[in-house]
C-alpha positions as CSV (number, residue, x, y, z in Angstrom):
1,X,125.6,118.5,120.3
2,X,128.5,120.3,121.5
3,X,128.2,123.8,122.7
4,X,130.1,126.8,121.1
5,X,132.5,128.3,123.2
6,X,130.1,131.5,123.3
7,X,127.5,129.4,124.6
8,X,129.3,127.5,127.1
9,X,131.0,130.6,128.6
10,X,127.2,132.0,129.0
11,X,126.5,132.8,132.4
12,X,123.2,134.0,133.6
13,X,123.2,137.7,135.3
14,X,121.1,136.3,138.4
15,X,123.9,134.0,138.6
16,X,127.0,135.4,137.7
17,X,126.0,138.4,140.2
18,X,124.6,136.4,143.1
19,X,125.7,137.9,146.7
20,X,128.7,135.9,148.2
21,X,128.9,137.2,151.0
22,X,126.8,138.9,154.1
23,X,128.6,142.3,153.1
24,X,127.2,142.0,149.6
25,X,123.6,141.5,150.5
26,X,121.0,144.1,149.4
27,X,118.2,145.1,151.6
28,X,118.1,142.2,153.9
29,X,119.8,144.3,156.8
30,X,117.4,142.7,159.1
31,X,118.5,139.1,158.4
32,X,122.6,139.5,157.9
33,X,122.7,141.4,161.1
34,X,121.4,138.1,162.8
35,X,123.0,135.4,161.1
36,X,126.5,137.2,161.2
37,X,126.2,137.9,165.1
38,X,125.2,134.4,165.4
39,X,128.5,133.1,163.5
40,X,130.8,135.3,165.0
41,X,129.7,134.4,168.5
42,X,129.2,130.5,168.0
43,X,125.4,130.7,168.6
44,X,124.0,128.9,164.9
45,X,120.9,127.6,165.3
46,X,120.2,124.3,163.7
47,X,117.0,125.0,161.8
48,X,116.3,128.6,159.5
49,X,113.1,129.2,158.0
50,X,113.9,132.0,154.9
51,X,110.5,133.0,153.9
52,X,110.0,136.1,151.4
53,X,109.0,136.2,147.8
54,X,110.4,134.7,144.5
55,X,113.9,136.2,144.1
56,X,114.3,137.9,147.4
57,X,117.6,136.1,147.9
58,X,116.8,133.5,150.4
59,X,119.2,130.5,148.9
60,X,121.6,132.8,147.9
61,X,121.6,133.9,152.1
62,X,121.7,129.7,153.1
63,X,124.5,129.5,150.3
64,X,126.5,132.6,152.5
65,X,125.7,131.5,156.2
66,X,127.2,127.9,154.8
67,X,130.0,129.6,153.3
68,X,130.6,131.7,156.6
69,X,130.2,128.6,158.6
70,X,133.4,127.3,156.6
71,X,131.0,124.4,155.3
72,X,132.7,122.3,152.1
73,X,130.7,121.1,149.0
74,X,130.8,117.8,149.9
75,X,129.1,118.9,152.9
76,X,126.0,120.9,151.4
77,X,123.0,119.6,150.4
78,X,120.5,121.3,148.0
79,X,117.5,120.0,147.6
80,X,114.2,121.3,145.9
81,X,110.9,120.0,147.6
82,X,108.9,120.7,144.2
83,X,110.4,117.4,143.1
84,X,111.6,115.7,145.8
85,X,108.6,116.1,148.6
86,X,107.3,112.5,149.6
87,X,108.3,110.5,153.2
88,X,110.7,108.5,150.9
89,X,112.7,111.7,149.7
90,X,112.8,112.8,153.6
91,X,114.0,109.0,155.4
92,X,116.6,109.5,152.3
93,X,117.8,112.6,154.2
94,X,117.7,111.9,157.5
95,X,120.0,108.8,156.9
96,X,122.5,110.9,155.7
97,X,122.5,113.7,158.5
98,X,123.0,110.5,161.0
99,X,126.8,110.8,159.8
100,X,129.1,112.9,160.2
101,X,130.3,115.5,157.6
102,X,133.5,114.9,155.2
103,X,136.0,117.6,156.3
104,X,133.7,120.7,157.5
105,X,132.2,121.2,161.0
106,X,129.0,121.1,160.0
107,X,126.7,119.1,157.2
108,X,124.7,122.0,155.5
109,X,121.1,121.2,154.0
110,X,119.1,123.7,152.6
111,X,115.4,122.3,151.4
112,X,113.9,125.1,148.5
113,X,110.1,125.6,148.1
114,X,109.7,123.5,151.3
115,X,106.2,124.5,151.6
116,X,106.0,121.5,148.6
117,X,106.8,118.7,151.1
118,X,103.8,116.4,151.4
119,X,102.4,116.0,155.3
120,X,104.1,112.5,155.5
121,X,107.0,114.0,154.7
122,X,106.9,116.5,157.4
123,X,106.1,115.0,159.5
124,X,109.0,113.0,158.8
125,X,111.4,115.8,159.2
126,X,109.9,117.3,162.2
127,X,111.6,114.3,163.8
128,X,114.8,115.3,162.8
129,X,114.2,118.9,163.3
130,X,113.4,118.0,167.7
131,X,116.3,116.2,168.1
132,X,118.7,117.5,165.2
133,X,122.8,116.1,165.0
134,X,125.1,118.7,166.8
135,X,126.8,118.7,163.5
136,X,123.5,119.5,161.1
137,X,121.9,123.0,160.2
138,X,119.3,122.6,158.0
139,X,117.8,126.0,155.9
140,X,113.9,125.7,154.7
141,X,113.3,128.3,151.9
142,X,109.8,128.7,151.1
143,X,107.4,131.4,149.3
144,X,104.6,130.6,151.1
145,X,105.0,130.7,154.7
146,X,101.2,130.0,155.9
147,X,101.6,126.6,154.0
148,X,104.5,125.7,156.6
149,X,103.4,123.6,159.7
150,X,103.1,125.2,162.9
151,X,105.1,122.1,164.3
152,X,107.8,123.0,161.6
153,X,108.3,126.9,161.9
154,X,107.9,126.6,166.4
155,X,111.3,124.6,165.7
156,X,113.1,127.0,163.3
157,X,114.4,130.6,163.4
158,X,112.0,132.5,160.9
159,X,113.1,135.4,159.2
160,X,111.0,137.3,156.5
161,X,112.8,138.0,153.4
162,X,111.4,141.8,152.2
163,X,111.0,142.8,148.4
164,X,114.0,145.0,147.3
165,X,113.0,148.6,146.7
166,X,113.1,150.2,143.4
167,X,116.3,152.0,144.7
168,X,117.7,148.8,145.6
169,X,117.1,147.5,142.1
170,X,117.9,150.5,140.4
171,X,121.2,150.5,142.0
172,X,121.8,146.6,141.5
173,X,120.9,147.4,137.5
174,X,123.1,150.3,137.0
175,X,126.3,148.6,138.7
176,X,125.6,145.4,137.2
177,X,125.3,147.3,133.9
178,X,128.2,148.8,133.9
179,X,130.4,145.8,135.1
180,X,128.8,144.3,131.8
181,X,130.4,147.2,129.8
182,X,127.1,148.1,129.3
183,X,125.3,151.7,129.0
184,X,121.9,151.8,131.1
185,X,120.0,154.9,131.4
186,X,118.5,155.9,135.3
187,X,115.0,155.7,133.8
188,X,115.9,152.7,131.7
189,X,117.2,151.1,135.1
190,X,113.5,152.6,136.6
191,X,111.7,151.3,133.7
192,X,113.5,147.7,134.7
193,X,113.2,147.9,138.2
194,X,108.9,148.5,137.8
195,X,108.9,145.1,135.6
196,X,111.4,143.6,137.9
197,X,108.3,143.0,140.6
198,X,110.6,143.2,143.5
199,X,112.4,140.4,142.9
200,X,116.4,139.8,141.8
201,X,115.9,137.6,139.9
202,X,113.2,138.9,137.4
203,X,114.9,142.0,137.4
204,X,118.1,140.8,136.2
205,X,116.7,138.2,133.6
206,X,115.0,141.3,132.0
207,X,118.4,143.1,132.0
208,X,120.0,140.3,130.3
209,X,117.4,140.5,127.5
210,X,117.8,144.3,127.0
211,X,121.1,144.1,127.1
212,X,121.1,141.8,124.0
213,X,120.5,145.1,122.5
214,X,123.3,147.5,124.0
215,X,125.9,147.8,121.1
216,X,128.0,150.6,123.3
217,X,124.6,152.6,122.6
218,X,123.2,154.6,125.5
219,X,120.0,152.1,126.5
220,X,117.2,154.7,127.2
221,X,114.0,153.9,128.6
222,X,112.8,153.6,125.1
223,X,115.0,151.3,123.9
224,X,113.9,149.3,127.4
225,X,110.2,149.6,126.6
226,X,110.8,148.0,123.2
227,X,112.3,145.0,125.0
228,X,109.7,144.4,127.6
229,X,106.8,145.3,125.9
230,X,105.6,148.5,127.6
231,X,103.8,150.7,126.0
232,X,105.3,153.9,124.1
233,X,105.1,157.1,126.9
234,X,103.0,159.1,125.1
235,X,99.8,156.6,125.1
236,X,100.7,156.3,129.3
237,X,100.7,160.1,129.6
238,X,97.5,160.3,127.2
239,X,95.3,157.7,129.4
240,X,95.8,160.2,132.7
241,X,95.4,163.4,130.5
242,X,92.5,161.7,129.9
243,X,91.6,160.6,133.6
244,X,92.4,164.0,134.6
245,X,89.6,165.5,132.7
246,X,87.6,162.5,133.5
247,X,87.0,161.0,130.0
248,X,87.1,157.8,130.3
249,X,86.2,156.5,127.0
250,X,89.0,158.1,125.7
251,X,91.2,156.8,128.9
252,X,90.1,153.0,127.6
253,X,91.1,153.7,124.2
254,X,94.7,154.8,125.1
255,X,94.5,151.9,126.7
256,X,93.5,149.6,124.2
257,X,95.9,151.4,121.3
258,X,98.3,150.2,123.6
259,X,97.5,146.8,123.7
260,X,96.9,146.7,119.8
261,X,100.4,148.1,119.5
262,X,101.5,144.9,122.0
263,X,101.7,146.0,125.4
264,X,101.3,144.1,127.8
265,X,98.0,145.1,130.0
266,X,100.2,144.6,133.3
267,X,102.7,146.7,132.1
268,X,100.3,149.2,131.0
269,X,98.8,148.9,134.5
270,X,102.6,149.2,136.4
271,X,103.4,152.5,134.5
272,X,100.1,154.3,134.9
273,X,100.8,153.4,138.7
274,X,104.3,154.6,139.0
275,X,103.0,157.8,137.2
276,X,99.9,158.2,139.6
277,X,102.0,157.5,142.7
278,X,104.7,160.5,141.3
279,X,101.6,162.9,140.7
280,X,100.2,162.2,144.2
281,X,103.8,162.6,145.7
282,X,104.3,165.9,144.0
283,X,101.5,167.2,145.3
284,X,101.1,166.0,149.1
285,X,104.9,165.5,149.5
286,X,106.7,167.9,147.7
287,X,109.7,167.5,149.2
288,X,110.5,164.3,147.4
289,X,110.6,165.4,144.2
290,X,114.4,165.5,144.1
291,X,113.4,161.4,143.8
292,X,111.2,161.4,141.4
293,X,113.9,163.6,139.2
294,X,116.3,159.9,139.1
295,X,113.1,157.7,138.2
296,X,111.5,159.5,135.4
297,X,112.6,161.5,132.0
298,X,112.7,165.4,132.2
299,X,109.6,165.3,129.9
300,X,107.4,162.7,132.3
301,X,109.0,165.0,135.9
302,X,107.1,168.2,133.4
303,X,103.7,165.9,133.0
304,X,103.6,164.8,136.3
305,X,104.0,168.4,137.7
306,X,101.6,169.7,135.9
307,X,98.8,166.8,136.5
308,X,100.3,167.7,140.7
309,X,98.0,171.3,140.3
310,X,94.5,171.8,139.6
311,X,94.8,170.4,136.2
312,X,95.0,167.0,137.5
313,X,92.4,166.9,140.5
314,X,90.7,163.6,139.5
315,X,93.7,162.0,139.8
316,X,93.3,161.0,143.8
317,X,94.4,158.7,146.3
318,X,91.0,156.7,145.2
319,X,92.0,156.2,141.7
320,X,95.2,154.8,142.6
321,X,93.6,152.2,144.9
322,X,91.9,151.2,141.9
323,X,94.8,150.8,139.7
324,X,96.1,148.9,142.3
325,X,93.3,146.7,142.5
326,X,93.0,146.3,139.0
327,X,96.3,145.2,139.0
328,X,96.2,142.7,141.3
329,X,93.1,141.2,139.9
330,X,94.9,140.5,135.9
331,X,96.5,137.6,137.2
332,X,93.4,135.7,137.7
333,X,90.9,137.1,135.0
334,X,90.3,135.6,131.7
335,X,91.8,138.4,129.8
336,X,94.2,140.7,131.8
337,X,92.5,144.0,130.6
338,X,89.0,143.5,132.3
339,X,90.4,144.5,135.8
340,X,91.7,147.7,134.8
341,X,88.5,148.1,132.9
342,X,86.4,147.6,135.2
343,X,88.7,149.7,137.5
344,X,88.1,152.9,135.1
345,X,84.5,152.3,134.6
346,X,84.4,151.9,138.7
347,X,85.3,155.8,138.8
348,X,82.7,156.9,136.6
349,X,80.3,155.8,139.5
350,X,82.2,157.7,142.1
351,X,81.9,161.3,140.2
């Protein structure tokens, strides 16, 4: 079926906004500083290992340093290990880097989720990686660096990709909003940035949904929580009203009226966190509150303040840890709102 021309002018935000350049990285200062020195003074190494979490910008980086190296596409090789990780898929590549590129200096291969290669298969390439072509650089990507060899990663430069702030992402959201013609709220972008998980990627497909609902409109951190399920503010700022005066049972069932109303639990568990964290900053760090005025609503900055006194004692460093924890934990359990459960029933014991 053909596609519409709507549909085949759709470009996705992660996409359409991807870095092209070193001097439009975000938070990877660490990393560009390296790689630009190293270009500018003729110093590339032939083997990169970009290890960091889902979305951090690690191919996006191998895309730039071939781009900076003046590398053509006919001389860049992508290549994702999920489905391409046996000995026969490696012998395949090392056939090709024994020639010499089309028209650039250098033949450019970057290998994604290379922690997917079977040990056949690296072993195959550590071959190529201890005597590596003059005219090769090759650019491993992985997201879990302790499933690389130690033979592999003693013959690469390894850099550690970080998670993007919420500042980072908050920033990245409002620009790429208003590029979009879009208007994004700072709390909306906050609200975003929380679900985002510290990665690009996530954080940018979840824009792209809300902004499905812009319309010129101001988008508001409500409007965002209708999008990405999160619960309305009121039941957040109800469950630590509640932990505040230590009720629990009444702290589970703001809990579970949002869920019923189809919250996420994660979500739920995110919020209550960012919330904690604000109270706890308040009070030990006053100081910062000027931050906490660009990631929450005049009405939440109030709550929080007043939960940062005596009113809000119980909430302590300890129940935050527990959040955390709970948090954590609602990946693996059989139904995501055990953890936090258990995390609230966990505190009864410590009072």
């Amino acid at each position: 079926m053909a596609k519409t021309p709507s549909e085949a002018a759709f470009t996705a935000l992660y996409r359409k906004y991807r870095p092209d350049a070193f001097a439009e990285v975000r938070g990877q200062e660490h990393v560009v500083s390296v790689l630009e020195a190293a270009v500018e003074q003729g110093k590339v190494a032939h083997a990169y290992l970009f290890a960091g979490g889902r979305g951090t910008g690690k191919t996006s980086m191998a895309r730039i340093l071939a781009k900076a190296l003046g590398t053509s596409e006919k001389d860049l090789y992508e290549m994702d290990a999920a489905s391409n990780r046996g000995v026969d898929d490696i012998r395949e590549l090392r056939e090709g880097v024994a020639t010499l590129p089309f028209e650039s200096d250098y033949k450019f291969y970057i290998i994604d989720e290379a922690h997917m290669l079977t040990k056949e298969a690296f072993n195959a390439l550590l071959k190529t990686l201890e005597e590596p072509p003059s005219h090769v650089v090759f650019v491993l990507a992985t997201t879990e660096l302790d499933r690389m060899p130690e033979t592999i990663q003693s013959r690469c430069q390894v850099f550690q990709f970080k998670k993007p702030s919420h500042e980072i992402l908050k920033s990245l959201l409002l620009d790429v909003a208003k590029k979009e013609g879009a208007k994004l709220s700072p709390a909306g972008a906050e609200l975003i940035a929380l679900m985002g998980e510290g990665s690009f990627r996530d954080t940018l497909g979840i824009l792209q949904k809300v902004l499905t609902l812009s319309n010129g409109k101001m988008l508001a951190e409500e409007e965002v929580a209708k999008v990405v399920g999160a619960p309305p503010a009121e039941l957040v700022r109800g469950f630590l009203e509640a932990l505040a005066d230590t009720d629990v049972d009444t702290a589970i069932g703001k809990f579970h009226d949002a869920l019923a109303g189809g919250a996420d639990a994660k979500t739920f568990a995110l919020l209550a966190i960012a919330r904690v964290r604000g109270i706890l900053l308040m009070r030990f760090a006053p100081k910062l509150e000027h931050e906490l005025e660009e990631q929450f609503t005049g009405e939440d900055l109030k709550f929080l303040k007043t939960l940062s006194g005596k009113e809000g004692a119980a909430i302590n460093a300890a129940l935050l840890a527990e959040l955390i924890t709970a948090l954590l934990e609602m990946n693996r359990a059989p139904l995501p709102q055990i953890p936090l459960e258990l995390a609230l029933l966990r505190t009864i014991d410590k009072t």
